[in-house]
PyMOL Python script that loads the backbone (N, CA, C, O; Angstrom):
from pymol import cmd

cmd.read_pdbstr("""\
ATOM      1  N   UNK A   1      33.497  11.493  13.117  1.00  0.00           N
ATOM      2  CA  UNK A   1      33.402  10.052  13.074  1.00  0.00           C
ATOM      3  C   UNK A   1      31.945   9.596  13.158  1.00  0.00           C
ATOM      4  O   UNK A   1      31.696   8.714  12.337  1.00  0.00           O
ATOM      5  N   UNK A   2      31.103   9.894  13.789  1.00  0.00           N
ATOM      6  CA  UNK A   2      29.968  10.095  14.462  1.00  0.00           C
ATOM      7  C   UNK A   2      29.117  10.417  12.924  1.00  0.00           C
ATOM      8  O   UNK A   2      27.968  10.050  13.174  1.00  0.00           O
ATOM      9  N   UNK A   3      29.135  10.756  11.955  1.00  0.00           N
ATOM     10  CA  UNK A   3      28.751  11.392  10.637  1.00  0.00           C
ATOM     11  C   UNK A   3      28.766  10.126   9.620  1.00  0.00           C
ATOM     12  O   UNK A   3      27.896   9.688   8.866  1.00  0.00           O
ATOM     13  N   UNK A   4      29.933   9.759   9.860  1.00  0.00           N
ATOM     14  CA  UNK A   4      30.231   8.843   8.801  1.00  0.00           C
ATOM     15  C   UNK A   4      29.605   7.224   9.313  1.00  0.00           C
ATOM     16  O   UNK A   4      29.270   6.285   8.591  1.00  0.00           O
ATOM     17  N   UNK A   5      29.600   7.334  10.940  1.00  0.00           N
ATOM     18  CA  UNK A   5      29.087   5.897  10.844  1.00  0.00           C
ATOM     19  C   UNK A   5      27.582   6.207  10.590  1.00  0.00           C
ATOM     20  O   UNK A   5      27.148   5.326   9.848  1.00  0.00           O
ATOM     21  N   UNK A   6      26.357   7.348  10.995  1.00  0.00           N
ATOM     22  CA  UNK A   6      25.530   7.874  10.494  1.00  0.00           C
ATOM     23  C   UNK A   6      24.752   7.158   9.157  1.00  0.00           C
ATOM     24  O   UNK A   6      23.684   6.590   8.931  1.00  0.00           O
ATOM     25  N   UNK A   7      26.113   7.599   8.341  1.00  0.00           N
ATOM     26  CA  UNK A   7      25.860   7.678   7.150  1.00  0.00           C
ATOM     27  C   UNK A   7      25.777   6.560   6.459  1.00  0.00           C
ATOM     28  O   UNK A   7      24.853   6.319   5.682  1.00  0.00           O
ATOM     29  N   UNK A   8      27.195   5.432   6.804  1.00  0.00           N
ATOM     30  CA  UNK A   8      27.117   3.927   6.796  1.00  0.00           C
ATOM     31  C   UNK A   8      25.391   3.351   7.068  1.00  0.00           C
ATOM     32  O   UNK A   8      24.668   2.832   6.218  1.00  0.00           O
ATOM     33  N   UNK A   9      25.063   3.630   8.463  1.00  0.00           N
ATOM     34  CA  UNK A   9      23.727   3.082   8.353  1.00  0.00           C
ATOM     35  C   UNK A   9      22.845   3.042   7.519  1.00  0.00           C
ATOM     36  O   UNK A   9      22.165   2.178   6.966  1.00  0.00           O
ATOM     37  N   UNK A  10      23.008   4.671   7.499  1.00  0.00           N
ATOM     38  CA  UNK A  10      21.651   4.697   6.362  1.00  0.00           C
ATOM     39  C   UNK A  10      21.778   4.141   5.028  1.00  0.00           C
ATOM     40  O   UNK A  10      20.896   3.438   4.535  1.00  0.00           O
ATOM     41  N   UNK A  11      23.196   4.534   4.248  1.00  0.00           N
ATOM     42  CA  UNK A  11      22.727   3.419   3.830  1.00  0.00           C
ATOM     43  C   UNK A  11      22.781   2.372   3.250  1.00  0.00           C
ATOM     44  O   UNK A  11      22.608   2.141   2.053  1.00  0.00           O
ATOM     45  N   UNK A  12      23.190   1.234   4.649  1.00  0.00           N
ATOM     46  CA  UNK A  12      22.717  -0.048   4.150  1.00  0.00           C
ATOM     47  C   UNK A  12      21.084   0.093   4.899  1.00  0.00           C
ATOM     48  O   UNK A  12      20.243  -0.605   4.332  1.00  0.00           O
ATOM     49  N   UNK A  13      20.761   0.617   5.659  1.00  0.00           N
ATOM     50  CA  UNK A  13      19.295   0.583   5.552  1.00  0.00           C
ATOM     51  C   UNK A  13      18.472   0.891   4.154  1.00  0.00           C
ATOM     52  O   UNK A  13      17.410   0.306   3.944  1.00  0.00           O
ATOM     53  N   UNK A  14      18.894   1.633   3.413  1.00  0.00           N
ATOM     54  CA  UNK A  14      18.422   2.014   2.092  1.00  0.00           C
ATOM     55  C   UNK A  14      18.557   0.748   1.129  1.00  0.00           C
ATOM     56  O   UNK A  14      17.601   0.333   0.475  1.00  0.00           O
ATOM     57  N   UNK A  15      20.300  -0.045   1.087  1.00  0.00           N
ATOM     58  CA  UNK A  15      20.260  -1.238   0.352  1.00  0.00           C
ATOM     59  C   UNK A  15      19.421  -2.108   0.853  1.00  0.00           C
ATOM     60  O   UNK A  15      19.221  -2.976   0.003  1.00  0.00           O
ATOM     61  N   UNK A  16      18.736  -2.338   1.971  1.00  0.00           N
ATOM     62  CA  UNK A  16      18.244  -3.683   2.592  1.00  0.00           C
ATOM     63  C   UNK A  16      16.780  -3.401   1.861  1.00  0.00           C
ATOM     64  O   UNK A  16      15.966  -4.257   1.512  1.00  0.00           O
ATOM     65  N   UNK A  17      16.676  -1.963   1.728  1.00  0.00           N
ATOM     66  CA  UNK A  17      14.751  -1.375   1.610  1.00  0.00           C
ATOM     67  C   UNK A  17      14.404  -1.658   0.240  1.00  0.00           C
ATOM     68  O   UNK A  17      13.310  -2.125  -0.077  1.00  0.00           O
ATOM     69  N   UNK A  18      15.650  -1.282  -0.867  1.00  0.00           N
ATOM     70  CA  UNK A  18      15.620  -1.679  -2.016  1.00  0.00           C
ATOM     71  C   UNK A  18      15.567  -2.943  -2.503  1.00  0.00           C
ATOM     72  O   UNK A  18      14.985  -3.203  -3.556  1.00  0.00           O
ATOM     73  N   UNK A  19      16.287  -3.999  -1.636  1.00  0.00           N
ATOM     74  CA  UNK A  19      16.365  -4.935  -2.122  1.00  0.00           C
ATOM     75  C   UNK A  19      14.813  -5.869  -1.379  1.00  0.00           C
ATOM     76  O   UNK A  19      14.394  -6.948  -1.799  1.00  0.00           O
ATOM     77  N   UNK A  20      14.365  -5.260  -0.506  1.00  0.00           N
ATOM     78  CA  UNK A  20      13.222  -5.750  -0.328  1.00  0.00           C
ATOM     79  C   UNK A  20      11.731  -5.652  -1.334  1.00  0.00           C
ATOM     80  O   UNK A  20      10.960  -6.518  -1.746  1.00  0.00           O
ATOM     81  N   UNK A  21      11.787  -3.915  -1.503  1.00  0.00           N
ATOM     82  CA  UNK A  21      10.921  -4.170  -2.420  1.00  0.00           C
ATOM     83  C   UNK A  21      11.243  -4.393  -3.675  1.00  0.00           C
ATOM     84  O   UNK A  21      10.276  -4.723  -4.361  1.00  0.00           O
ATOM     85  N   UNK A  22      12.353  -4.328  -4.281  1.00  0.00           N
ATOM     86  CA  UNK A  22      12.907  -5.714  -5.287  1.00  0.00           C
ATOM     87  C   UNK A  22      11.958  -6.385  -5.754  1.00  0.00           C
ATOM     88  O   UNK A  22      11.284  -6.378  -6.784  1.00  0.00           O
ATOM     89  N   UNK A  23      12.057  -7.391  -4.151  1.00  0.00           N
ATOM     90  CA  UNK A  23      11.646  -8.925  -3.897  1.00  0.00           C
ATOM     91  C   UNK A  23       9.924  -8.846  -3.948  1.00  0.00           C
ATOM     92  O   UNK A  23       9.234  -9.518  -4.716  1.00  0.00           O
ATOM     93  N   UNK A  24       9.576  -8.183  -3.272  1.00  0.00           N
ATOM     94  CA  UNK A  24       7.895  -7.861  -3.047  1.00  0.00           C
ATOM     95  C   UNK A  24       7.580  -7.081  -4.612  1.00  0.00           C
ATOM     96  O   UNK A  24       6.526  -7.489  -5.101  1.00  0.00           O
ATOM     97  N   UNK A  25       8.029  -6.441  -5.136  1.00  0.00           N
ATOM     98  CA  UNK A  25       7.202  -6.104  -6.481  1.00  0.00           C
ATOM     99  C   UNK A  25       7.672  -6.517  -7.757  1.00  0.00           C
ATOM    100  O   UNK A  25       6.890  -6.608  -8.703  1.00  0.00           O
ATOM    101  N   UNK A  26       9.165  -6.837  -7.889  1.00  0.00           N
ATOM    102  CA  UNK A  26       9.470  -7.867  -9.316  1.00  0.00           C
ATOM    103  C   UNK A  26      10.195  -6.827  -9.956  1.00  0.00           C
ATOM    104  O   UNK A  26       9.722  -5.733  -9.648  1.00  0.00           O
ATOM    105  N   UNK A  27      11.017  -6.763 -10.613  1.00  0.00           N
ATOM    106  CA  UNK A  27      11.986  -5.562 -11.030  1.00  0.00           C
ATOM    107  C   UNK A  27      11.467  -4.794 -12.167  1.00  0.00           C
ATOM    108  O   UNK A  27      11.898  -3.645 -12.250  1.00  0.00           O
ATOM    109  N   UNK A  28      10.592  -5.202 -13.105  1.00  0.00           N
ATOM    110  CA  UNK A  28       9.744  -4.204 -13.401  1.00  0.00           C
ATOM    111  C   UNK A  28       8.753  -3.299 -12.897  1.00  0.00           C
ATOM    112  O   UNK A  28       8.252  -2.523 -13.711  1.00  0.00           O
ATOM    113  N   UNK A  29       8.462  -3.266 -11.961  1.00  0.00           N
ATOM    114  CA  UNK A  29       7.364  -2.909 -11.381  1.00  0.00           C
ATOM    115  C   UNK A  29       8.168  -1.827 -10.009  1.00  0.00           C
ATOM    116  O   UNK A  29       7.551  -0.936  -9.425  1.00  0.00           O
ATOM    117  N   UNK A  30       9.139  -2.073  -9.827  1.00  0.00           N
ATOM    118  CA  UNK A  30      10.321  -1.898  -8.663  1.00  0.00           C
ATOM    119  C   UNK A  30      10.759  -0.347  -9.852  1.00  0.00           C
ATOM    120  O   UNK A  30      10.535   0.791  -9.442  1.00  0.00           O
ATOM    121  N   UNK A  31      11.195  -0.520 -10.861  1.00  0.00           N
ATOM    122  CA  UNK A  31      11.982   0.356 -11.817  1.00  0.00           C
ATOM    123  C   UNK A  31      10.700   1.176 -12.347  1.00  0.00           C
ATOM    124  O   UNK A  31      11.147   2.060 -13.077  1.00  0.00           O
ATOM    125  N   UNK A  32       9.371   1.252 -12.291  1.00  0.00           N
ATOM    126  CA  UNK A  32       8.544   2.106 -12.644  1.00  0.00           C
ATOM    127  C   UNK A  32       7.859   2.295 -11.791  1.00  0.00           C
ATOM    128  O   UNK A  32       7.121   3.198 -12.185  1.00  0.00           O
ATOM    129  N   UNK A  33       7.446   1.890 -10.305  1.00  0.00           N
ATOM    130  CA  UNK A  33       7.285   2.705  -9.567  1.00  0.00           C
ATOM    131  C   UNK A  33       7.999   3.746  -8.857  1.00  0.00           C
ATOM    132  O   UNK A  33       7.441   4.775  -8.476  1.00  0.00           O
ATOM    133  N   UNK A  34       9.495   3.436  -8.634  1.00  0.00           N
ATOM    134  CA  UNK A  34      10.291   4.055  -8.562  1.00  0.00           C
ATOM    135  C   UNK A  34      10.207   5.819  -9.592  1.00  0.00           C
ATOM    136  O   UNK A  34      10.010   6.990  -9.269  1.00  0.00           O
ATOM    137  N   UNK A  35      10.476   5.108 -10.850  1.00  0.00           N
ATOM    138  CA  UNK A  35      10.527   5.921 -11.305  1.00  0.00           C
ATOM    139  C   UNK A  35       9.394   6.947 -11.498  1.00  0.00           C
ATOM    140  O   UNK A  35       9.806   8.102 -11.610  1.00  0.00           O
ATOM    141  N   UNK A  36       8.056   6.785 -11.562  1.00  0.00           N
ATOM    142  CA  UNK A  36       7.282   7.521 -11.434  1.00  0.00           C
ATOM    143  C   UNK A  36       7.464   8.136  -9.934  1.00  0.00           C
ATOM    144  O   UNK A  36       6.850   9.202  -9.879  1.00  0.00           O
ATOM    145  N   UNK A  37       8.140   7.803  -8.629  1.00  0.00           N
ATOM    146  CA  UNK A  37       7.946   8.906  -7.984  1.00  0.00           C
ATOM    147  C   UNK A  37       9.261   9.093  -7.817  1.00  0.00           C
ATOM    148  O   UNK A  37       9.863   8.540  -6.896  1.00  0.00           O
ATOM    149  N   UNK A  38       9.805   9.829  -8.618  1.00  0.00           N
ATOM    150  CA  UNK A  38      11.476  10.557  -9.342  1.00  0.00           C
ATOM    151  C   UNK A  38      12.459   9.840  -8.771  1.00  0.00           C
ATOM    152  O   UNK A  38      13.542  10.097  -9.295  1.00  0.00           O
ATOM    153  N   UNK A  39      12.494   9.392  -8.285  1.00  0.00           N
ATOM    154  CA  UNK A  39      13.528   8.242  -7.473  1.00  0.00           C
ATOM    155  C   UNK A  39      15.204   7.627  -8.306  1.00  0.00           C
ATOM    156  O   UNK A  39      16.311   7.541  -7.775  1.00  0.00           O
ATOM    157  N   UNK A  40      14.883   7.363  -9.433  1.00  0.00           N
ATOM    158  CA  UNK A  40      15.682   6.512 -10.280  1.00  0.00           C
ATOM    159  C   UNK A  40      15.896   7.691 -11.333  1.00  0.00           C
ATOM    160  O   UNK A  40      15.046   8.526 -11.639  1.00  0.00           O
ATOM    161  N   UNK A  41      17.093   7.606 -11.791  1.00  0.00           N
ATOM    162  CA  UNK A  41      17.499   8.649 -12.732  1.00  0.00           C
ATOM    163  C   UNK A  41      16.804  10.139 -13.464  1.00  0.00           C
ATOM    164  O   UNK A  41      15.622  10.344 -13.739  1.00  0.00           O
ATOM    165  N   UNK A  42      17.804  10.910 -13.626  1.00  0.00           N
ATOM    166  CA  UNK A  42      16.985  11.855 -14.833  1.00  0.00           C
ATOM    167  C   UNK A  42      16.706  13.129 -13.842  1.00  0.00           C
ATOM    168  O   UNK A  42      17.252  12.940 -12.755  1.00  0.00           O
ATOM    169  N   UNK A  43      16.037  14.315 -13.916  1.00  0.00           N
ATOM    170  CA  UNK A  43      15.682  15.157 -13.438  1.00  0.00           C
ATOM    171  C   UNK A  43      13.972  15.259 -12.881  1.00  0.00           C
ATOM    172  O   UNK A  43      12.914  14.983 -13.445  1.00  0.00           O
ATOM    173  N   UNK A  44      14.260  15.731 -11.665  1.00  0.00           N
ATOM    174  CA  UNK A  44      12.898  15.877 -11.232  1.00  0.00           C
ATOM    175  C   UNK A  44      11.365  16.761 -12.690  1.00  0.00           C
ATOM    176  O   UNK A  44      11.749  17.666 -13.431  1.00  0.00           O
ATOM    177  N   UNK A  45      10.590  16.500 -12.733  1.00  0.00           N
ATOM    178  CA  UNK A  45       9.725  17.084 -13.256  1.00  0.00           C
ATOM    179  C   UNK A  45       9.859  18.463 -12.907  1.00  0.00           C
ATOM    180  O   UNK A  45      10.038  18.956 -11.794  1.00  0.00           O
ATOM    181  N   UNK A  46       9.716  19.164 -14.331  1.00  0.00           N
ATOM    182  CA  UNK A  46       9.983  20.941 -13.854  1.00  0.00           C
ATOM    183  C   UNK A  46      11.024  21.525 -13.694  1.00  0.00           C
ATOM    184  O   UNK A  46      11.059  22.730 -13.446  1.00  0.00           O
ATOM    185  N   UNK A  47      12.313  20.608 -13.832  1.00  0.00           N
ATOM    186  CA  UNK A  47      13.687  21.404 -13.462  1.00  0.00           C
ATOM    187  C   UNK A  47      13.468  21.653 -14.887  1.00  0.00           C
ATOM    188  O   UNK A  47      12.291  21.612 -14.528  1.00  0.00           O
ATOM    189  N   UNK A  48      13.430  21.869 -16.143  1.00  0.00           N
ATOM    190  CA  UNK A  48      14.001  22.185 -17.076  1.00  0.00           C
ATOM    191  C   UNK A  48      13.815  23.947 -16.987  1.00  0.00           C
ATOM    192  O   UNK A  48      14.524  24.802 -17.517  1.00  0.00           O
ATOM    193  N   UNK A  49      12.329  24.159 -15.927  1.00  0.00           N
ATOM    194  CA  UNK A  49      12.148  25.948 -16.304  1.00  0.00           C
ATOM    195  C   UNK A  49      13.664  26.457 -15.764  1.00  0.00           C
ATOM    196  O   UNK A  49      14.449  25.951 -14.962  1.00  0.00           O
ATOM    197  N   UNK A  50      13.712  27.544 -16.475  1.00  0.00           N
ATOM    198  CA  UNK A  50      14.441  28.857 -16.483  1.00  0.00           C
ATOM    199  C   UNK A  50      13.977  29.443 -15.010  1.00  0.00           C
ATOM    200  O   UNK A  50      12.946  29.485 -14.339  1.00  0.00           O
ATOM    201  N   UNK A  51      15.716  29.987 -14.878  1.00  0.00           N
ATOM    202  CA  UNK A  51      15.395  30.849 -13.163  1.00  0.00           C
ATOM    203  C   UNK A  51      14.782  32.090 -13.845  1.00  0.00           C
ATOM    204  O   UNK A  51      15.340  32.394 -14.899  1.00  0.00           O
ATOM    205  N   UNK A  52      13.761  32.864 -13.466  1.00  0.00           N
ATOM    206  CA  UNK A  52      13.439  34.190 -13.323  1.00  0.00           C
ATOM    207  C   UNK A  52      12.236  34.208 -14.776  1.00  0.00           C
ATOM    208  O   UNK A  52      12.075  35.265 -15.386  1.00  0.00           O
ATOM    209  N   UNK A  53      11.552  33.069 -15.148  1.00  0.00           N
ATOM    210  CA  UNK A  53      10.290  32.763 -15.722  1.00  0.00           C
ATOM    211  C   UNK A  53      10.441  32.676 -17.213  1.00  0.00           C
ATOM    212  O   UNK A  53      11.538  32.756 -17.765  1.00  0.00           O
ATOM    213  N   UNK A  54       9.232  32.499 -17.886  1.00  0.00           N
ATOM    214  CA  UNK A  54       9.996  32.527 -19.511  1.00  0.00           C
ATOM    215  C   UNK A  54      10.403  33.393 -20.589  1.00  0.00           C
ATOM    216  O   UNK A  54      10.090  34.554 -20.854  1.00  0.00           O
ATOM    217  N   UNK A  55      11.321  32.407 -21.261  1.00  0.00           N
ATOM    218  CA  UNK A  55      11.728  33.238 -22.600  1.00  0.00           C
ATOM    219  C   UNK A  55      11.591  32.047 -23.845  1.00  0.00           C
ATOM    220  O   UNK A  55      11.834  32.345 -25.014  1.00  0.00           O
TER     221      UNK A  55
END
""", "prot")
cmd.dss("prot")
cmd.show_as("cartoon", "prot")
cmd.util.cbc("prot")
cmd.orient("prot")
């Protein structure tokens, strides 16, 4: 039980953080800073290598 309310917190702490800087940077600016630090969709930089190096 103890896990799940945990988890509840975090996150609406996470919705409150988002929607703050939202508000403080303008939703373009919110969607590409984000995204430049991997945050918002897609795969981290570098997952595409191969396990055990190239071919």
């Amino acid at each position: 039980m103890a896990s799940k309310q945990s988890s509840d917190a975090a996150r609406l702490l996470a919705r409150r953080s988002v929607k703050a800087r939202r508000e403080a940077w303008g939703e373009e600016a919110f969607v590409q800073k984000m995204r430049a630090w991997g945050k918002l969709g897609g795969r981290p930089k570098g997952s595409r290598n191969r396990k055990g190096g190239s071919k």
